[in-house]
N, C-alpha and C positions, 0 to 999 in steps of 0.2 A: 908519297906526297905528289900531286896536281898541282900545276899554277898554268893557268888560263889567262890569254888578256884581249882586250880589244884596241888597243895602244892609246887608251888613255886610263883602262883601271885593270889590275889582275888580280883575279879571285885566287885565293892559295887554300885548297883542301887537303887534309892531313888523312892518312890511313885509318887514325881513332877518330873519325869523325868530326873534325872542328874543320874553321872553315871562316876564315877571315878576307874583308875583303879591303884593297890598297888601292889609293889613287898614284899613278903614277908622278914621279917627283917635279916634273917641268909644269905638270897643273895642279899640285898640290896645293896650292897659295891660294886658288879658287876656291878651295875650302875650308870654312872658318876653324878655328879651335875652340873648344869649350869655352863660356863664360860661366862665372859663378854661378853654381846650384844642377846646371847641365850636366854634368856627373855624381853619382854619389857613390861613396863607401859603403859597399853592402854587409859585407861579410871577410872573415879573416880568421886565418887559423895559426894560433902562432904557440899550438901547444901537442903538436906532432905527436902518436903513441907508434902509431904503425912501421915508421921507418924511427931510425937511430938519430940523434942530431937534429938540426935543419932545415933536412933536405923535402921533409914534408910539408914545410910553412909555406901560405899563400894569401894573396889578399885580391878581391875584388870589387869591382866598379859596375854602376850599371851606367846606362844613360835613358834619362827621365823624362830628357826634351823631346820636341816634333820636329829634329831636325837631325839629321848625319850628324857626328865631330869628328874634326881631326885631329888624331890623337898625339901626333908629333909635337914633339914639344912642351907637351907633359910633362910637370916636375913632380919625383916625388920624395920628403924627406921623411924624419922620425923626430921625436922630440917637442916638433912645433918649432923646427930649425928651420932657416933661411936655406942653408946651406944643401948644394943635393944630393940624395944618394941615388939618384936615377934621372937621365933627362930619356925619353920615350922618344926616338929617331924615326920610327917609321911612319909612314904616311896611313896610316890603319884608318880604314871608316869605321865609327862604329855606330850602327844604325840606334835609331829610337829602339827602348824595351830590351835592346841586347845587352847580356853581360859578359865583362870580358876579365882573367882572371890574369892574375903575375903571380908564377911560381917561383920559389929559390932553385926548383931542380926541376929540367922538362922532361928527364926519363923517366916514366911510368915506370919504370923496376925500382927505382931508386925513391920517388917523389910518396910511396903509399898510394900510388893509381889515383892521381890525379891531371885529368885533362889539361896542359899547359896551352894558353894563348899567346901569352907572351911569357921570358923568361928574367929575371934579374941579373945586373951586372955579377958575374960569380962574388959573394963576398959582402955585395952593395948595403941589402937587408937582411936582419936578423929581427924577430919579432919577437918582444920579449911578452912572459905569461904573466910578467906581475904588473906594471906598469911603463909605455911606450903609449906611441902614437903615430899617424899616419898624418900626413899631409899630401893636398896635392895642389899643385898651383901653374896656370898658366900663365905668360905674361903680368907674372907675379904679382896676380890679383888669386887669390884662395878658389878653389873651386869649393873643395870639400875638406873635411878635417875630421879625426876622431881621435881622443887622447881616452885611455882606458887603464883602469887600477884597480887600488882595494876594492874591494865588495861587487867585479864588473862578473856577468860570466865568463865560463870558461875554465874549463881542467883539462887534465890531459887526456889526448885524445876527439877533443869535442872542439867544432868550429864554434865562432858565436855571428850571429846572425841578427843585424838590422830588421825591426819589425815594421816602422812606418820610415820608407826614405825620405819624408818630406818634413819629417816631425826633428825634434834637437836630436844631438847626440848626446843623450845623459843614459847614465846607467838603466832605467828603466824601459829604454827603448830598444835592447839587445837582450839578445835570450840564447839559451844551449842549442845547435843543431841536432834535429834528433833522426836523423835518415845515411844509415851508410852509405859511403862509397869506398871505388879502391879494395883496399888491402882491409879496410875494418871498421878507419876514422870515421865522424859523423862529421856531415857537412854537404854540401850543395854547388859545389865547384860547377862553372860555368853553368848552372840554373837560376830560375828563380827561388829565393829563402820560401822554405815550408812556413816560415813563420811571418810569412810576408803578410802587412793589412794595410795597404798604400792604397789609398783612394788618389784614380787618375783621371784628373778631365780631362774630355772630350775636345780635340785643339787639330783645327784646320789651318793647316802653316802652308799659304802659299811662301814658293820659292822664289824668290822677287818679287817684281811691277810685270803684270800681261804686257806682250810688245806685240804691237799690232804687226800678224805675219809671221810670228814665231813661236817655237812649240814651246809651253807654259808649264812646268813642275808645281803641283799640290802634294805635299803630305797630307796624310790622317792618325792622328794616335789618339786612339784610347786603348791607354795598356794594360788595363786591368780587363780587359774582354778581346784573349786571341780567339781569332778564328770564327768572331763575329761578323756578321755582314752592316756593310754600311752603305746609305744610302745621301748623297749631298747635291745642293741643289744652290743655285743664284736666285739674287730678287733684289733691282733697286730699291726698295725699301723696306725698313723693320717695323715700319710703323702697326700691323695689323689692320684687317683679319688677316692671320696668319694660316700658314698654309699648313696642312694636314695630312700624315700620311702613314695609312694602316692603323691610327688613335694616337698618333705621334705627333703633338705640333712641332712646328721647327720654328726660333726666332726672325722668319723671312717671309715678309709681304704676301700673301696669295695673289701671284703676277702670272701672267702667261711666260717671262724669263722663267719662272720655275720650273714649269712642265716643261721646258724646252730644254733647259741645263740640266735637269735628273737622268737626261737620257743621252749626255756624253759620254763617250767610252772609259769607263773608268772611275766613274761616280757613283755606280752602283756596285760595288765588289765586298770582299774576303778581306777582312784585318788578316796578318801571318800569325805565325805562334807567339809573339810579342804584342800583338796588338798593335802592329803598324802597316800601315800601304801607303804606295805613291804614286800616282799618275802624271800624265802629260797629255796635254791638250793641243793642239794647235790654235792660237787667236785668227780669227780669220782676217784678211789681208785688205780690210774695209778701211779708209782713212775716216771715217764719219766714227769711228768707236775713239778716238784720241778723247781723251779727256771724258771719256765712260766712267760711271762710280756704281759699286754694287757692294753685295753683301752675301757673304757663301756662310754656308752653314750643313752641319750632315748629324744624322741620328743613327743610334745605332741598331739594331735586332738579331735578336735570339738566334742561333743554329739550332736546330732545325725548324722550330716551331716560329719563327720569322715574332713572336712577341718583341714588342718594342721596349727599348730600354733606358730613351733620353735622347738629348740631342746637345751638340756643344751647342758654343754662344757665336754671335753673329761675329766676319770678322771683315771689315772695311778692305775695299778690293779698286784700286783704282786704273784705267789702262792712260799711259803718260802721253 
């Protein structure tokens, strides 16, 4: 194991390849925690063949927003109980598009060769095959929920996997994993579900208000297209004609702002293998931009063949 810091986040890399990253605790509070729907319940194995007992059950989350969460403070129960069997301590970022898994057991000899991100209070959960549920809540408002029974999938051996994360939790939206890992099990432990059909827009989340003179944080997620390049650009207005690019319109004024923001450092890049990026810009240090109003917007295209794929929707951008 590696832990790297820059004394305000340290990355922790494991030898099997995972690889979490932490805000440190005195600026932890500078980063929100999930609201409802920002996390969801992806997938869960709570019918172990490969290990004895247990020690093979896991259950994971992804995060679906255009923002970090911090994962501290996290409840998680069973039943659809108040009560918790897990509060989540550490300060863990967990980026847009990433999934993060809770083992009952972090040894890989013991667990059926599954990657542990985080691990459970020894004892805490036990996942039953017939009928249980997960909960998860922060500031005891519900994030996400799945209660699961007669006729759900799942036998032994076989994880079951969320097919649309945005869609309900009823029995028809969960289906058998069908891809080993480990020791034998079927399932997708810290992946995205093989039976994944989550349609994701296209969301430019700036990080605050621009302050004139200081450097400015944008997300980009579209996470249904890692590894896409994306290209975004400003325009005080949506009104049209709209601006054009490669047979791509984009919901943004054709302004000369345009061609002039397309070609900030960092507006024209790589989604990751999630289908997230982040930039930072500097506002320039002009008192005459206070009270500036505009409209960011970014499309996405094809690797390698640069075809265009859409563009999110315009998103009001104001400097205070």
């Amino acid at each position: 194991m590696a832990v790297e810091s820059d004394g305000s986040y340290y990355q922790i890399a494991t030898a099997a390849g995972g690889s979490v990253l932490c805000v440190c605790d005195e600026l932890a509070a500078q980063h929100a925690g999930p609201s409802p729907g920002d996390l969801r319940l992806s997938e869960y194995h709570s019918r172990p063949h490969a290990v004895p007992g247990n020690a093979g059950e896991w259950f994971e989350i992804m995060n679906v927003s255009a923002y970090q969460q911090n994962l501290a403070g996290m409840r998680v129960s069973q039943n659809n109980d108040t009560s918790d069997l897990m509060v989540f301590a550490t300060p863990i970022l967990l980026k847009p598009g990433a999934v993060f898994t809770f083992n009952n057991d972090g040894d890989r000899q013991r667990n059926g060769g599954c990657r542990a991100d985080a691990c459970e209070p020894s004892g805490a959960i036990t996942l039953s095959g017939g009928a249980d549920s997960l909960r998860l809540r922060y500031n005891n408002s519900i994030i996400d929920e799945v209660a699961w029974g007669a006729g759900w999938p799942g036998v032994e051996g076989v994880a079951v996997q969320r097919k649309d994360l945005f869609a309900a939790n009823i029995v028809s939206n969960w289906t058998n994993a069908t891809v080993p890992y480990g020791a034998g099990d079927l399932g997708t432990p810290g992946k995205r579900n093989t039976a994944n059909i989550t349609f994701f827009q296209r969301v430019m989340a700036p990080v605050g208000s621009p302050q004139v003179g200081q450097p400015w944080a944008v997300n980009f997620a579209s996470l249904g297209q890692p590894d896409y390049i994306f290209a975004a650009a400003l325009s005080p207005s949506i009104a049209g004609p709209y601006f054009n690019l490669l047979g791509q319109n984009y919901p943004l004024n054709d302004d000369p702002l345009v061609y002039e923001s397309i070609l900030y450092p960092g507006f024209i890049n790589f989604f990751d293998g999630d289908g997230f990026a982040t930039t930072t810009l500097l506002v320039p240090n002009d008192p005459a931009l206070h009270g500036f109003n505009c409209y960011g917007a970014f499309a996405t295209f094809a690797w390698p063949s640069i075809a265009p794929s859409g563009a999110s929707g315009p998103v009001a951008i104001g400097v205070p």
